[in-house]
C-alpha positions as CSV (number, residue, x, y, z in Angstrom):
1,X,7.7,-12.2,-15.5
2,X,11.2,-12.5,-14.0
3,X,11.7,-11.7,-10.5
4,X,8.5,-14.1,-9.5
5,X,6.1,-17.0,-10.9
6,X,2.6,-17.1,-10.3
7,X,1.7,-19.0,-7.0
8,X,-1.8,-20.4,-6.5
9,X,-0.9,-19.7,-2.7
10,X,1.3,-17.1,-2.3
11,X,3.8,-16.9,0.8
12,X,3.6,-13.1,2.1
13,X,6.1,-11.3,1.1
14,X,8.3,-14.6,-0.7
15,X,7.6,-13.4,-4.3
16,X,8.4,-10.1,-5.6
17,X,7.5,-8.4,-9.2
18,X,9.7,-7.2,-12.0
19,X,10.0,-3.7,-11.0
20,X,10.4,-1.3,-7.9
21,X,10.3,2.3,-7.7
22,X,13.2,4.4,-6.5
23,X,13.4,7.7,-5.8
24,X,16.1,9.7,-4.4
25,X,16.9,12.3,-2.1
26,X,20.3,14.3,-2.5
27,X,21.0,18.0,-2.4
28,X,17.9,19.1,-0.2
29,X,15.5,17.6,-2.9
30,X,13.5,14.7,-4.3
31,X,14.7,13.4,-7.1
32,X,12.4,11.9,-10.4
33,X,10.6,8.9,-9.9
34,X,11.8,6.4,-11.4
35,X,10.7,2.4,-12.4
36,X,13.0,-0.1,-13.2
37,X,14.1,-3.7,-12.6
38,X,13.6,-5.1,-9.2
39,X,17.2,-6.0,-8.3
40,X,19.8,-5.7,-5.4
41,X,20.5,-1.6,-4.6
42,X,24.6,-1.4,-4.0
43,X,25.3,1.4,-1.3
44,X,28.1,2.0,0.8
45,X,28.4,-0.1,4.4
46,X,29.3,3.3,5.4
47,X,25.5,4.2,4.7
48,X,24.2,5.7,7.7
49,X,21.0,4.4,7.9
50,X,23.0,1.2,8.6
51,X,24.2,2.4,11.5
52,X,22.5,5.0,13.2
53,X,18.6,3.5,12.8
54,X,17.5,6.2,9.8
55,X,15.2,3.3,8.1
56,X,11.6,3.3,7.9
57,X,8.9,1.9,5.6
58,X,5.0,1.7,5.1
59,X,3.0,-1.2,3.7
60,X,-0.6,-1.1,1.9
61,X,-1.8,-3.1,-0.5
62,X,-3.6,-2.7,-4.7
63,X,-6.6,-4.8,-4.8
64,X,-8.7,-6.8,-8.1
65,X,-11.6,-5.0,-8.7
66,X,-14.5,-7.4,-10.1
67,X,-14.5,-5.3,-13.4
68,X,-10.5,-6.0,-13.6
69,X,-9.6,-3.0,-12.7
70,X,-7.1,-2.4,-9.9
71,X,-7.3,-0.1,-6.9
72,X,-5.2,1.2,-3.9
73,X,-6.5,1.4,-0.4
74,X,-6.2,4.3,1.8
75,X,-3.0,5.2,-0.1
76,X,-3.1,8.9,1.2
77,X,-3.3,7.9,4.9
78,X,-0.2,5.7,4.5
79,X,2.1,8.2,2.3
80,X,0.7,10.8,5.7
81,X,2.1,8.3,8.0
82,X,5.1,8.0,6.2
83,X,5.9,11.7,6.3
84,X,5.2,11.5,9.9
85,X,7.3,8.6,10.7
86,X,10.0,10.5,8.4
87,X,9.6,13.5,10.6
88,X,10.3,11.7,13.9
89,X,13.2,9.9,12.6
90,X,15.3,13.4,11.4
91,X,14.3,12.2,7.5
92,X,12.6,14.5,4.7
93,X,8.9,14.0,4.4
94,X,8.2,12.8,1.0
95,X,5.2,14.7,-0.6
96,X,2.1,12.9,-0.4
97,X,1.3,12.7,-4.0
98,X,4.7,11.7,-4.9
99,X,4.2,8.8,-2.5
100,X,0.8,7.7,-4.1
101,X,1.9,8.5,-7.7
102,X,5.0,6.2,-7.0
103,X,3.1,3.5,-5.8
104,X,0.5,3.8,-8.8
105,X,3.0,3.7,-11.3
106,X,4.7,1.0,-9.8
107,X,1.3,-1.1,-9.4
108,X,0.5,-0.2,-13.6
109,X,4.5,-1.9,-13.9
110,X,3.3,-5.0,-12.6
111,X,-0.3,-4.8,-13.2
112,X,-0.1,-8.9,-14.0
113,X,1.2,-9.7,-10.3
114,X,-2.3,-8.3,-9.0
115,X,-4.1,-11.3,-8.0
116,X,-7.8,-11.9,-8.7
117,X,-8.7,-14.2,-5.7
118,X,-10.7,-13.6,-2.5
119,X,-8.2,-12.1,0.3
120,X,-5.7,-11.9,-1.9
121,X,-3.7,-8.5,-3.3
122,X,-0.9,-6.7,-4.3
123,X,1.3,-5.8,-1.2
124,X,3.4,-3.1,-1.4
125,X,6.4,-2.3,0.9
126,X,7.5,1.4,0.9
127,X,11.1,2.2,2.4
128,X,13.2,4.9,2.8
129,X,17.2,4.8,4.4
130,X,19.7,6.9,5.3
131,X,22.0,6.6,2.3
132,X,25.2,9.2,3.3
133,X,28.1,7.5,3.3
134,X,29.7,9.0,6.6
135,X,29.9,7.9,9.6
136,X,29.1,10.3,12.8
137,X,26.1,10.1,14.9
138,X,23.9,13.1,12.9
139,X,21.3,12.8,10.2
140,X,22.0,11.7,6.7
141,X,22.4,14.1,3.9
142,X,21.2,11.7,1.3
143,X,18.3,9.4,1.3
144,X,16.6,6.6,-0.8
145,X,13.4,5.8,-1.1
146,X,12.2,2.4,-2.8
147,X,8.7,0.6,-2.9
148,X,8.9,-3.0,-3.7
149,X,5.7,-5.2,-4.6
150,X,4.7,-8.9,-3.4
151,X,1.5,-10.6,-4.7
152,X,0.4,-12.4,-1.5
153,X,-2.4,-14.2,-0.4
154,X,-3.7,-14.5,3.1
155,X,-1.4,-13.6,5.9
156,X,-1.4,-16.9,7.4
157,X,-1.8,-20.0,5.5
158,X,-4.5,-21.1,7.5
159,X,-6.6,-18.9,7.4
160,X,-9.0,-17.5,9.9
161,X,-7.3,-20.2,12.3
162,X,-7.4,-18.1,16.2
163,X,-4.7,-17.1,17.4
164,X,-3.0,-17.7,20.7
165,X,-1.1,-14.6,21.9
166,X,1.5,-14.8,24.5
167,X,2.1,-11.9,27.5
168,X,5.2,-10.6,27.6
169,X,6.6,-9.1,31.2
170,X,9.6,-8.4,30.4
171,X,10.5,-6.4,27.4
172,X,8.2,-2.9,25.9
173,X,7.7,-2.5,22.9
174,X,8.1,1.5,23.6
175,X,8.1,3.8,26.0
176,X,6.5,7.2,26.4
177,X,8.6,9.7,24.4
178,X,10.2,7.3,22.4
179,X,9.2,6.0,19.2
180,X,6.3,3.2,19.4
181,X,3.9,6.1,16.7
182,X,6.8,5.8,14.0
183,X,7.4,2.6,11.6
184,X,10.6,2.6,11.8
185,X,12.6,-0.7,11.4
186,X,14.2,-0.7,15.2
187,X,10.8,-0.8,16.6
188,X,10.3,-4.4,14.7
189,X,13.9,-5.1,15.3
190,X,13.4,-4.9,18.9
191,X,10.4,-7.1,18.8
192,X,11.9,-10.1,17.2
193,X,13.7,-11.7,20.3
194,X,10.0,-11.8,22.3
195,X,8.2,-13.0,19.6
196,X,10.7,-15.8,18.8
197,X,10.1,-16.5,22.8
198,X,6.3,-16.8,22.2
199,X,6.6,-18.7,18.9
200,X,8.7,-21.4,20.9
201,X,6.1,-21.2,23.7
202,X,3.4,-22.4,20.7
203,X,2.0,-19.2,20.3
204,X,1.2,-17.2,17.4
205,X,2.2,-14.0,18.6
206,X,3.3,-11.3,21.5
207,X,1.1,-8.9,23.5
208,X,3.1,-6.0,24.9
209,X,2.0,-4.2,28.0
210,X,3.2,-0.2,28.8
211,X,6.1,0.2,29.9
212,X,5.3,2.8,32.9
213,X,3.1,-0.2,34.9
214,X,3.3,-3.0,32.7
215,X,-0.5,-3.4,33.3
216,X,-2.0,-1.8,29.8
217,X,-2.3,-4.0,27.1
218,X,-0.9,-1.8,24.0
219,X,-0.3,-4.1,20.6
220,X,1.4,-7.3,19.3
221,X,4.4,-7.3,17.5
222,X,3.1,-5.4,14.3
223,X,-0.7,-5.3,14.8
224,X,-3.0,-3.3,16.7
225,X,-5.4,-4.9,19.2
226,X,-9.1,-5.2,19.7
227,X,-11.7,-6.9,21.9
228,X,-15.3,-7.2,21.6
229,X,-17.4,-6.1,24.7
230,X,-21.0,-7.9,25.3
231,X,-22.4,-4.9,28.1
232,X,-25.2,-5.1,27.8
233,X,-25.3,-8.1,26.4
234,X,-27.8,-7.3,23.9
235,X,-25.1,-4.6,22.2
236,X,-21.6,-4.9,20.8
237,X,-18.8,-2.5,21.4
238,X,-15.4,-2.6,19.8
239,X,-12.8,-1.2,22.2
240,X,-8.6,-0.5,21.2
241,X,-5.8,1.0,23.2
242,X,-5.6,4.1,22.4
243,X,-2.8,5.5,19.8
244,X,-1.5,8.2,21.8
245,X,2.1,7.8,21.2
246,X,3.4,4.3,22.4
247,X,1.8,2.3,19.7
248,X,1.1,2.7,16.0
249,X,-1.8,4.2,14.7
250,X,-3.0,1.4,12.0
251,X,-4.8,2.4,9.2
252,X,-6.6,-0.9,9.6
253,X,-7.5,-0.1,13.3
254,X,-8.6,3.4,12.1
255,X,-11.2,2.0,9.2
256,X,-12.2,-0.4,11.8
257,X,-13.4,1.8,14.2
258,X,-15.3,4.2,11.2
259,X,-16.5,0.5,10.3
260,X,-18.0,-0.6,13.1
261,X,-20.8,2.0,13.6
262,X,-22.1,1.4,10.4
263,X,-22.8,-2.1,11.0
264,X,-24.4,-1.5,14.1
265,X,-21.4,-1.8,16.4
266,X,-20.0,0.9,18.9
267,X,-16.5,1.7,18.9
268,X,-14.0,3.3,21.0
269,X,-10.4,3.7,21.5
270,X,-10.1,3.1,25.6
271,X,-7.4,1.8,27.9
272,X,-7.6,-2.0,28.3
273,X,-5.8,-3.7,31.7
274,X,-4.7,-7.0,31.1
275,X,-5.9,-8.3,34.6
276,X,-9.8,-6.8,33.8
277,X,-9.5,-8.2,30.2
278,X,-9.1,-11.7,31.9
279,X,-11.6,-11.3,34.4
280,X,-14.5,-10.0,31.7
281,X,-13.3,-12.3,29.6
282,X,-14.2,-15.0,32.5
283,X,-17.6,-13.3,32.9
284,X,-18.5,-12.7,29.2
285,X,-18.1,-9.8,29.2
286,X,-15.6,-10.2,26.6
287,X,-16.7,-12.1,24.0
288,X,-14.3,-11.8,21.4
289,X,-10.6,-11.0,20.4
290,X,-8.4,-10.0,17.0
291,X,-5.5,-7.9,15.8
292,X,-5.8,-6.1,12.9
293,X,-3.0,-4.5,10.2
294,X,-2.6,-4.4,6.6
295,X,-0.7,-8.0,6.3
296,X,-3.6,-10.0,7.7
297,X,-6.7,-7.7,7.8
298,X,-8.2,-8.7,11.1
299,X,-6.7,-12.2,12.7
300,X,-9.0,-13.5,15.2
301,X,-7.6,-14.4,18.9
302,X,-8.7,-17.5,20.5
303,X,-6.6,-17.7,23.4
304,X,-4.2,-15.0,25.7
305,X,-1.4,-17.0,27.9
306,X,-0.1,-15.1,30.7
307,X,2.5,-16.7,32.2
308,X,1.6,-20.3,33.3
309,X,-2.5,-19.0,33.2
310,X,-4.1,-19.5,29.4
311,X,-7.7,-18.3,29.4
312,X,-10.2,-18.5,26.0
313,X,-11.6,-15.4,24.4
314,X,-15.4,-16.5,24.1
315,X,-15.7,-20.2,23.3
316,X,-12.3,-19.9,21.4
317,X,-13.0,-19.5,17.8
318,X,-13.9,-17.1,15.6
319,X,-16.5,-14.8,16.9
320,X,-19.3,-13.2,14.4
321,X,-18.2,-9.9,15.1
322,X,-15.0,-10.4,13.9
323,X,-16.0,-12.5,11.0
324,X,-18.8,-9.8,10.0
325,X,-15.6,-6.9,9.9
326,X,-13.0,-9.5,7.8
327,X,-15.8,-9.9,5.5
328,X,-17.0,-6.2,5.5
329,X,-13.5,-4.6,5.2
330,X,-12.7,-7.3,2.2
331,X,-15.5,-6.6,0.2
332,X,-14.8,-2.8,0.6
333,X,-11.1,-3.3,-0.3
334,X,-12.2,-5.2,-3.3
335,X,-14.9,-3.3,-4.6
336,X,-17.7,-5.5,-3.9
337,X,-19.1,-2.5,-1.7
338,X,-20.1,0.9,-1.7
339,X,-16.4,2.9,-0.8
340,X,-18.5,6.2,1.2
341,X,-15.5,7.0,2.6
342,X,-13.5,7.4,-0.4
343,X,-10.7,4.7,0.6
344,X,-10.1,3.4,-2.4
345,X,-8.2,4.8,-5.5
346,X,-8.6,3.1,-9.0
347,X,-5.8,2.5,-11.5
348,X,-6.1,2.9,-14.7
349,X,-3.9,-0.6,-15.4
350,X,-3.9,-2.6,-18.2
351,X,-6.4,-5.7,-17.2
352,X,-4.2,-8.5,-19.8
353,X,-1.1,-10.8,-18.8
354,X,0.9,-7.8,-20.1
355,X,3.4,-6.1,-17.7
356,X,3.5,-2.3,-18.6
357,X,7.5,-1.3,-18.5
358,X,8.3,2.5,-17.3
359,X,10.8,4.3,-17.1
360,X,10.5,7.9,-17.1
361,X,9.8,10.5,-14.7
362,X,6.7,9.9,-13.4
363,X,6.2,13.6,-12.0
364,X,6.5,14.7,-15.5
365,X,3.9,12.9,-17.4
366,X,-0.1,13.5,-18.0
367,X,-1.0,10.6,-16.4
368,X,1.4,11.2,-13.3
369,X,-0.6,14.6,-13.1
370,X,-4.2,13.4,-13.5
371,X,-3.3,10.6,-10.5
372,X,-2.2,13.5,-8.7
373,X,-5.3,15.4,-8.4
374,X,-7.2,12.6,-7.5
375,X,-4.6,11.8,-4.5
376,X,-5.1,15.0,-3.4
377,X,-9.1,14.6,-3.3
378,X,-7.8,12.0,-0.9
């Protein structure tokens, strides 16, 4: 391989495969899917996207199978979320089986960069920009599409280590109307002065409240949140902000919460105040904290600081709730559990140190059709 070298412990998204997929959008239509070498794209710094914000992307991740083979997760629900961030941001929807057969094909390129350890995987980072080189406040005409891969291990290099999450006051991470739902790159954009703030503060990360009171607790900088309820404290209920328009709706967050029940734990998407999360977290009420999202699966929270006011999250490590749902959603990523849901799609890759070159239409060929079908099975 070329464009990376094997790491024992790879840095997310450092290393990058061979290949990338590109597809293009010019003349009111998608153009063939195409892989080739992963290598700098020259446009125009007239490009629109540049200017005017048209730029948005997805990320999921291929997993190792124990039998060697390789398999997606919840590829369909991203490439849906990618038509509806596409939609919000005046950019044509790309098909959802376009979307899935890209990223299979581009998985089977670089089958050899899918790594075989525990919490490990393929990442893969679908993008799309305005590409029209024109300037004028209006939507592009022509569009590009790429999806890039990173072998990567876990999100942080510690580990399970909890996090401490910072408060922020000031800025809002979106407002009512606007566009917190949509992954689009000026909602991270916007993000990276606060977090910067909370990472000098010694913190891991930001919590933003809403913007209308500043008293709802919504997500962190690219995670969704969750906390742990002990009422009664026999039972266990997971409970997340709800995703009703100011935040994004993780696909993580959303196979937590069809998770949960099935291990015996309630689960509910409900307003959570920042003042009552401190005070039941005082009580023990609260007995556990974690963010969630595709990079780091589910990241424990230890500690929330709120100004000059720190308070723990349980006894401030890892609680077995959120252990038991890392553990649970790993093994279904990786095929060491029953999938009843249907999340995962299996590759037919090659399983030696072999990198599989292509480049043709994918649309056009048998296998692009049979990986079809089975997207659209969902």
């Amino acid at each position: 391989m070329n464009a990376i070298t094997p790491l024992d412990q790879p840095e997310f998204g450092r290393a990058f495969t061979d290949h990338m997929a590109l597809i293009r959008f010019v003349g009111r239509q998608w153009g063939e899917t195409r892989i080739v070498a992963n290598e700098p794209i020259p446009f125009s710094p007239a490009a629109s996207g540049l200017h005017y914000g048209q730029a948005i992307f997805e990320g999921l991740k291929a997993y190792r199978q124990p039998d060697g083979d390789v398999a997606l997760f919840r590829a369909r629900d991203h490439a849906e979320r990618f038509r509806a961030t596409a939609t919000r941001m005046a950019m044509p929807p790309l098909p959802v089986r376009r979307f899935v057969d890209a990223c299979a094909a581009l998985v089977t390129a670089d089958a050899v960069a899918v790594p075989d350890e525990r919490g490990h995987s393929l990442y893969l980072r679908p993008l799309m920009i305005g590409t029209t080189p024109r300037l004028g406040v209006q939507p592009a005409s022509e569009y590009l599409c790429v999806i890039i891969a990173s072998p990567v291990g876990p999100y942080l290099s510690d580990g399970t280590r909890p996090w401490t999450v910072k408060v922020e006051r000031d800025q809002v991470r979106a407002a009512p109307g606007g566009t917190g739902a949509a992954k689009c790159a000026g909602n991270y954009g916007a993000s990276l002065a606060a977090r910067r703030a909370a990472t000098s503060a010694d913190c891991d990360e930001i919590l933003f409240l809403d913007a209308t009171e500043h008293r709802w607790v919504e997500e962190l900088s690219a995670m969704n949140l969750f906390v742990v309820e002990a009422t009664p404290p026999s039972t266990r209920t997971l409970v997340t902000p709800p995703a009703d328009g100011t935040i994004l709706g993780g696909i993580t967050r959303a196979s937590l919460l069809e998770l949960a029940p099935r291990l015996g734990w309630a689960a509910r998407a409900a307003p959570i105040a920042i003042d009552e999360w401190r005070r039941r977290a005082e009580t023990g009420e609260i007995t556990e904290a974690f963010a969630s999202g595709t990079g780091a699966v589910v990241a424990p929270i230890g500690h929330v600081r709120d100004g000059e006011t720190t308070w723990t999250i349980g006894d401030g490590s890892p609680g077995p709730v959120t252990a038991r749902l890392r553990a649970a959603l790993l093994d279904l990523q990786e095929g060491r559990a029953p999938d009843p849901y249907g999340w995962r799609f299996p590759l037919d890759v090659p399983t030696s140190n072999r990198a599989v070159a292509i480049d043709v239409g994918i649309s056009s060929g048998r296998t692009g059709r049979r990986r079809a079908s089975r997207a659209d099975r969902g």
